[in-house]
C-alpha positions, 0 to 999 in steps of 0.5 A: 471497547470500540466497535472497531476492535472486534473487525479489526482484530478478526482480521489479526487473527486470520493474519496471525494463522497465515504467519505460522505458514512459512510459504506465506512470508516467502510469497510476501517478499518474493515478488520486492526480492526479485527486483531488488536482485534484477534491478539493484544487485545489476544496476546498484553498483557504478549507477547513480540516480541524483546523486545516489546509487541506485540501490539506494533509489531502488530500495525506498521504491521498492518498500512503497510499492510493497506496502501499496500491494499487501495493504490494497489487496488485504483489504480489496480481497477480505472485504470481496470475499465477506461480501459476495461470498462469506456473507460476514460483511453482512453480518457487521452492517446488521450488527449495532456497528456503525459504518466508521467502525467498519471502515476504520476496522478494515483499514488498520487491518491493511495498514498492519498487513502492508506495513508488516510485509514493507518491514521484511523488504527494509530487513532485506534492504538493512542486509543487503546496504548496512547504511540504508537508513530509516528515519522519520519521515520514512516512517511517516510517509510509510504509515500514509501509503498503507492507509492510502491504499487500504481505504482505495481497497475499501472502495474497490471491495465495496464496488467489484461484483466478483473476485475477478474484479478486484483483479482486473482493478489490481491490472489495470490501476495498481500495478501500472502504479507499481511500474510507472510512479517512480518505483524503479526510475526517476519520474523526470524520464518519463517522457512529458506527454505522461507526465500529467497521468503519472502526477494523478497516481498516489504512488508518484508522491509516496515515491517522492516523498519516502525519498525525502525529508519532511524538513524540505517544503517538496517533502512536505507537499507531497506528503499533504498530497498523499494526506489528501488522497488518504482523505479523499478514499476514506470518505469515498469507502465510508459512503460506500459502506454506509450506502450498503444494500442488498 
């Protein structure tokens, strides 16, 4: 069995005790349902963005950002808490585990975490627009963002001094993203001066790209783009395990 299995499957566990609470699943889809409604219900009929409505631009944007929340902040969170406050964190790095399993342990926990809450905003979606389709580079950009921003939860576990720091990270760089990546408009209105700083958020090109088709050489750039990301935060989370001390 791989070193990974054990980390990645104490976070199942701990995530399956958290399903069988019915609040839970409420407080995943609370947050997506209040925009789909506000947003696409008031604006999705008679609106349309390049020359779809807007129910339809909103509802991909929707399903990226969910994934960017639940898989950064498993991940961010459980890996704080192990850390400052737990003491398991400590526990792996003494263990014959090596520093890729850790990491590789945590982030297909947040993979599974932001994955499962995107699914129950596509149900949603499905009920809301019977023709709201899912197809392969839907899926394919979806798996890139949950791992994306579970390792970027890697690094941001591995850095903050407290839990209130993986707050003030999660306001000052997800939730802009959440807002201004091209979640809830086309990022052409955004006004020019802006536009260099919302192409260095990884959230613009999950946008772009879950929008897309992998056929379609944009499509296929962003998706590299975010491929790239992922790369970049793994390496960055790997050192940042294996640099580990006391």
């Amino acid at each position: 069995m791989s070193s990974w299995y054990p980390i990645f499957l104490r976070d199942m566990l701990l995530f399956k005790r958290r399903l069988l609470r019915l609040g839970y699943l409420f407080s995943a889809m609370v947050v997506p349902v209040i925009y789909l409604v506000t947003f696409g219900l008031g604006l999705g009929r008679g609106f349309y963005v390049g020359g779809v409505d807007y129910l339809g631009f909103l509802i991909p944007g929707l399903v990226a950002m969910s994934s960017m929340n639940n898989s950064y902040t498993w991940v961010a969170t459980s890996l704080n808490l192990n850390r400052l406050y737990f003491k398991t964190f400590q526990v792996f790095i003494q263990a014959p585990v090596s520093p890729f399993d850790i990491m590789l342990g945590n982030v297909l926990a947040g993979m599974v975490k932001g994955i499962f809450a995107s699914s129950l905003i596509v149900l949603v979606g499905l009920l809301i627009r019977s023709d709201f389709g899912i197809g392969f580079t839907f899926f394919v950009v979806l798996i890139l963002n949950s791992f994306m921003f579970s390792c970027l939860g890697v690094i941001t576990g591995m850095i903050t001094k407290s839990h209130e720091d993986t707050a003030t990270y999660s306001n000052f760089f997800i939730m802009p993203m959440a807002f201004f990546s091209g979640t809830f408009f086309p990022i052409e209105k955004i006004p020019m001066f802006l536009k260099p700083l919302i192409y260095l958020m990884p959230l613009t090109y999950t946008n772009l790209a879950i929008r897309g088709d992998l056929r379609e050489l944009k499509t296929m750039l962003n998706t590299g783009v975010i491929f790239l990301f992922s790369l970049i935060f793994f390496v960055i989370g790997l050192k940042l395990i294996a640099n580990y001390k006391e």
